[in-house]
SERO-4910 file (N, C-alpha, C, O; in steps of 0.05 Angstrom, whole numbers):
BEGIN
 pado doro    nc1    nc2    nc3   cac1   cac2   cac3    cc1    cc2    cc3    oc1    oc2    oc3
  Unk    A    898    286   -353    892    280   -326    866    294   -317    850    283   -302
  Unk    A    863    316   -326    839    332   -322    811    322   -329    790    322   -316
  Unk    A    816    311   -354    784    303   -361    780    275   -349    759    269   -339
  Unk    A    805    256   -350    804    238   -325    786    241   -301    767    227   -297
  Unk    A    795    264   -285    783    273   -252    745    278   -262    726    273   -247
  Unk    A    742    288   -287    727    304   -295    702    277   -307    679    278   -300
  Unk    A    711    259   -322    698    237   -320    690    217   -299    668    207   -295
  Unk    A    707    217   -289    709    200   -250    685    209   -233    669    195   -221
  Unk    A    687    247   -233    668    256   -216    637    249   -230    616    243   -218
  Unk    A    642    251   -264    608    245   -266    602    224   -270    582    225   -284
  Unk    A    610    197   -265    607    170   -257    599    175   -241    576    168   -238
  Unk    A    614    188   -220    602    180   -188    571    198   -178    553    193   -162
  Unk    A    577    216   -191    544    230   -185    521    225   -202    502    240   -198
  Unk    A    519    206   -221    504    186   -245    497    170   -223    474    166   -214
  Unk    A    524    159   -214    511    135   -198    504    140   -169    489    124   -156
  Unk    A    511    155   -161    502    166   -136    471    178   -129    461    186   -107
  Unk    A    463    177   -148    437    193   -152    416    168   -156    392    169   -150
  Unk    A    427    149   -166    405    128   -159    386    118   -137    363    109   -138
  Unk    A    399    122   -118    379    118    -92    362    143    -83    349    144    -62
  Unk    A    366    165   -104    345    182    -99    315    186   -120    294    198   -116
  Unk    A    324    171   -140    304    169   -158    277    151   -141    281    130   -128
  Unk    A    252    163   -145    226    152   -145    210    145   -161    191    161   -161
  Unk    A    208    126   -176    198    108   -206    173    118   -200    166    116   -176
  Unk    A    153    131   -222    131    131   -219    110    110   -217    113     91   -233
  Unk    A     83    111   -195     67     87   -187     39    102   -203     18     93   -195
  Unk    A     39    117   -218      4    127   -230     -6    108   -239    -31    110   -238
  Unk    A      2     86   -248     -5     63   -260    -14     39   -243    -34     25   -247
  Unk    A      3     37   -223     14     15   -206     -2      9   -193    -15     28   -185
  Unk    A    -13    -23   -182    -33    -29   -164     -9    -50   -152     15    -52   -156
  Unk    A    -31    -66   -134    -14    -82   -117    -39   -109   -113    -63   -104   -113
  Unk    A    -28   -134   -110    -53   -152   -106    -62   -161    -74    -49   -171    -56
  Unk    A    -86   -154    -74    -95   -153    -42    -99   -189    -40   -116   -204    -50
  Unk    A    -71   -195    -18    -80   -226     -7    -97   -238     20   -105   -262     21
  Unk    A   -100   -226     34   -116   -243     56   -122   -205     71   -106   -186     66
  Unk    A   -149   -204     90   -169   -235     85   -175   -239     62   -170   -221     46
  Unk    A   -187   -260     53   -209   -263     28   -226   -252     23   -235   -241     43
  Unk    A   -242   -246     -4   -265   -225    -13   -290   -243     -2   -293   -266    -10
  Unk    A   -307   -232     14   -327   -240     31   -323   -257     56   -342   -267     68
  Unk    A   -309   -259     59   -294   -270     90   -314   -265    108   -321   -242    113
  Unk    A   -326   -287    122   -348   -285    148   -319   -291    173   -299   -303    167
  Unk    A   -322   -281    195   -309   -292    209   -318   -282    242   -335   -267    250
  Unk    A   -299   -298    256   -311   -292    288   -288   -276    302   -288   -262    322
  Unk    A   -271   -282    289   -241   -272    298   -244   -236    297   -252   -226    276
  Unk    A   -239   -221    318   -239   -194    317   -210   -178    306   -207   -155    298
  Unk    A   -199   -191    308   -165   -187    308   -153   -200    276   -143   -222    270
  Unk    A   -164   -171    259   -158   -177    228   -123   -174    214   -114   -152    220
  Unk    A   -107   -187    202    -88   -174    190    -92   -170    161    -92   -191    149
  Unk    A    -95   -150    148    -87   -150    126    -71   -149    108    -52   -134    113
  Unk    A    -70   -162     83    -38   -171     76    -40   -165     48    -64   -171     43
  Unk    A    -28   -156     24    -26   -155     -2     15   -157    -10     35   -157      4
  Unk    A     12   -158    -38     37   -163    -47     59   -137    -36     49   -116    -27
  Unk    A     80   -141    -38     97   -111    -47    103    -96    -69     87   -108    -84
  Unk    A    110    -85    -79    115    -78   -105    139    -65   -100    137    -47    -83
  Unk    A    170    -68   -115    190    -62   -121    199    -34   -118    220    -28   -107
  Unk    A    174    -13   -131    177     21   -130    165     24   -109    170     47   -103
  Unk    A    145     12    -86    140     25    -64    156     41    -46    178     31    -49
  Unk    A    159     59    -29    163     64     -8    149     58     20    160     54     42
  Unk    A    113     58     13     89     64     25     71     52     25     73     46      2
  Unk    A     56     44     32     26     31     24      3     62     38      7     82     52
  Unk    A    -20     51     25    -38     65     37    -56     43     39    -64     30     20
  Unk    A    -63     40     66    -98     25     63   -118     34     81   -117     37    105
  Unk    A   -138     38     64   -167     39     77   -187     24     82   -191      8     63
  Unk    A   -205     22    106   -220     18    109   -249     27    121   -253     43    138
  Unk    A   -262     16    111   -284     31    111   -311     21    122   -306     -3    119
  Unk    A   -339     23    135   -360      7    132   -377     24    134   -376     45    146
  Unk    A   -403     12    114   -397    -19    103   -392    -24     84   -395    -47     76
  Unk    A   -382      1     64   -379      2     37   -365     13     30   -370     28     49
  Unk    A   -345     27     16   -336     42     -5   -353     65     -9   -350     88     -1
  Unk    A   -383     51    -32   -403     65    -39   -418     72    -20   -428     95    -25
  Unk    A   -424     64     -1   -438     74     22   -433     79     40   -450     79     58
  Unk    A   -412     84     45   -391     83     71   -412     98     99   -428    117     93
  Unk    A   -410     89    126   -417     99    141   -396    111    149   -399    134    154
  Unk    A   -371    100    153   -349    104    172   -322     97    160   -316     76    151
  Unk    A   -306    121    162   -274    110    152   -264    105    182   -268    119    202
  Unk    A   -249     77    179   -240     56    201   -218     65    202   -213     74    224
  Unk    A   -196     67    179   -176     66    171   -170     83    146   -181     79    125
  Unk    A   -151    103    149   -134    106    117   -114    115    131   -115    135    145
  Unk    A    -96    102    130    -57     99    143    -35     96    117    -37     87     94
  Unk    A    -18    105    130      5     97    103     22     91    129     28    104    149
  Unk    A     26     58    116     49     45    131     74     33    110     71     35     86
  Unk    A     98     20    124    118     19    111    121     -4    100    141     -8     87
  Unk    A    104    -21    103    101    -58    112     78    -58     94     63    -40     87
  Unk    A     78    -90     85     56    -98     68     37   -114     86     23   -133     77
  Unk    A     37   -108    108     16   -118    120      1    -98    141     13    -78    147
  Unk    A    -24   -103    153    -31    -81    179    -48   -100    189    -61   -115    175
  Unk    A    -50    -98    222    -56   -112    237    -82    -92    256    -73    -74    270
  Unk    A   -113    -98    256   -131    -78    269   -150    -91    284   -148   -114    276
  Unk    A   -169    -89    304   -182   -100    319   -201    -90    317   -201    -67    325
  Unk    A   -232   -104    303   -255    -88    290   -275   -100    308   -272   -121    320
  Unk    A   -295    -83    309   -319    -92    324   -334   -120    300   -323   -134    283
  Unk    A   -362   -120    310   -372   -138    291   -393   -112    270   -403    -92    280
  Unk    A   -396   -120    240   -399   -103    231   -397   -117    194   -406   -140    191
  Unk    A   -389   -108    176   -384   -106    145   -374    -81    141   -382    -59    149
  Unk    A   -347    -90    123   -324    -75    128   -312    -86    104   -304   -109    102
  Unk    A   -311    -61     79   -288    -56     67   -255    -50     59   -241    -35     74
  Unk    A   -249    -55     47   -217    -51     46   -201    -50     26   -207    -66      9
  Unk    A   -180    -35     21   -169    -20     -4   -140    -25     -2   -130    -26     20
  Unk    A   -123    -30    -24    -87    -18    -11    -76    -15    -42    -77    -29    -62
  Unk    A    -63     12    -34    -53     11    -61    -10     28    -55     -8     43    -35
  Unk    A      8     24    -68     34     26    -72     34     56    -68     12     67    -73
  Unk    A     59     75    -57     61     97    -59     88    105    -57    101     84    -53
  Unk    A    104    126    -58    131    128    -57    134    163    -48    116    176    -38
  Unk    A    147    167    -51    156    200    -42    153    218    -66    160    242    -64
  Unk    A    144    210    -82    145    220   -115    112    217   -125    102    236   -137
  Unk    A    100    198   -120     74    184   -137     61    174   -120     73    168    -99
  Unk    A     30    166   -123     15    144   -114      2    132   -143     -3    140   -166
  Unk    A      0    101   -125     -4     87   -144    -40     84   -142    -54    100   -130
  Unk    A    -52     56   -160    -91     58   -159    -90     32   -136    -76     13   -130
  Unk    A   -115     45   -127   -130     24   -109   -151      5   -141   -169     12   -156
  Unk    A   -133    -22   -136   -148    -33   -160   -172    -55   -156   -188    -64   -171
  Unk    A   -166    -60   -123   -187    -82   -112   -194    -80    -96   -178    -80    -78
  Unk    A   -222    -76    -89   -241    -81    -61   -249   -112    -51   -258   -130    -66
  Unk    A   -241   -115    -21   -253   -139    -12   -263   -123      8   -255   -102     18
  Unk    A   -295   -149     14   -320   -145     38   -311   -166     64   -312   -191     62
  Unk    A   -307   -162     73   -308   -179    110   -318   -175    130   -309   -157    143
  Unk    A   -342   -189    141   -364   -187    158   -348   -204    180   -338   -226    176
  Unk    A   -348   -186    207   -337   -198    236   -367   -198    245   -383   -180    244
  Unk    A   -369   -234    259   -401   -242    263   -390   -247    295   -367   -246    301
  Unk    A   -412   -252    312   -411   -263    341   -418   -290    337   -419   -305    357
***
């Protein structure tokens, strides 16, 4: 009966412990969907949107103008919970980044897109 109780309890803390595990993201990117890479537009009121990925907890995205490489100005670097973010930009050229994160790891920023808000 003993090793019974004794088996039972480490089933249950094996499996109990799963929702605490955080899969590592060092690897992990995510695919950036809208806007599009060079996107002209008039609209001030951008959402940005990429995939989810399964091990997330987090996203991080940045933005930047007018470059990455030349950046004048960080717009944006947030960690939200959602695969999308919603911002209201002047007119300008404006980069943007997102990559997976969890409580354990971050994952790579694997793709840059450019989007110019015109009058």
């Amino acid at each position: 009966m003993n090793k019974l109780v004794y088996y039972l309890l480490f089933f249950l803390l094996i499996t109990s412990c799963a929702d605490f595990i955080e899969y590592p993201l060092e690897k992990e990117t995510v695919e950036l969907k809208a806007p599009a890479d060079d996107l002209s537009t008039r609209d001030s009121v951008i959402t940005f949107w990429w995939n989810t990925h399964q091990d997330a907890k987090y996203y991080r995205i940045q933005i930047v103008s007018p470059s990455f490489e030349n950046s004048a100005q960080l717009i944006v670097d947030s960690l939200v919970d959602k695969n999308q973010f919603q911002i209201q930009l002047n007119q300008g050229v404006y980069q943007w980044q997102a990559r997976p994160e969890n409580d354990g790891s971050v994952g790579l920023f694997q793709e840059r897109r450019t989007l110019r808000i015109i009058k």
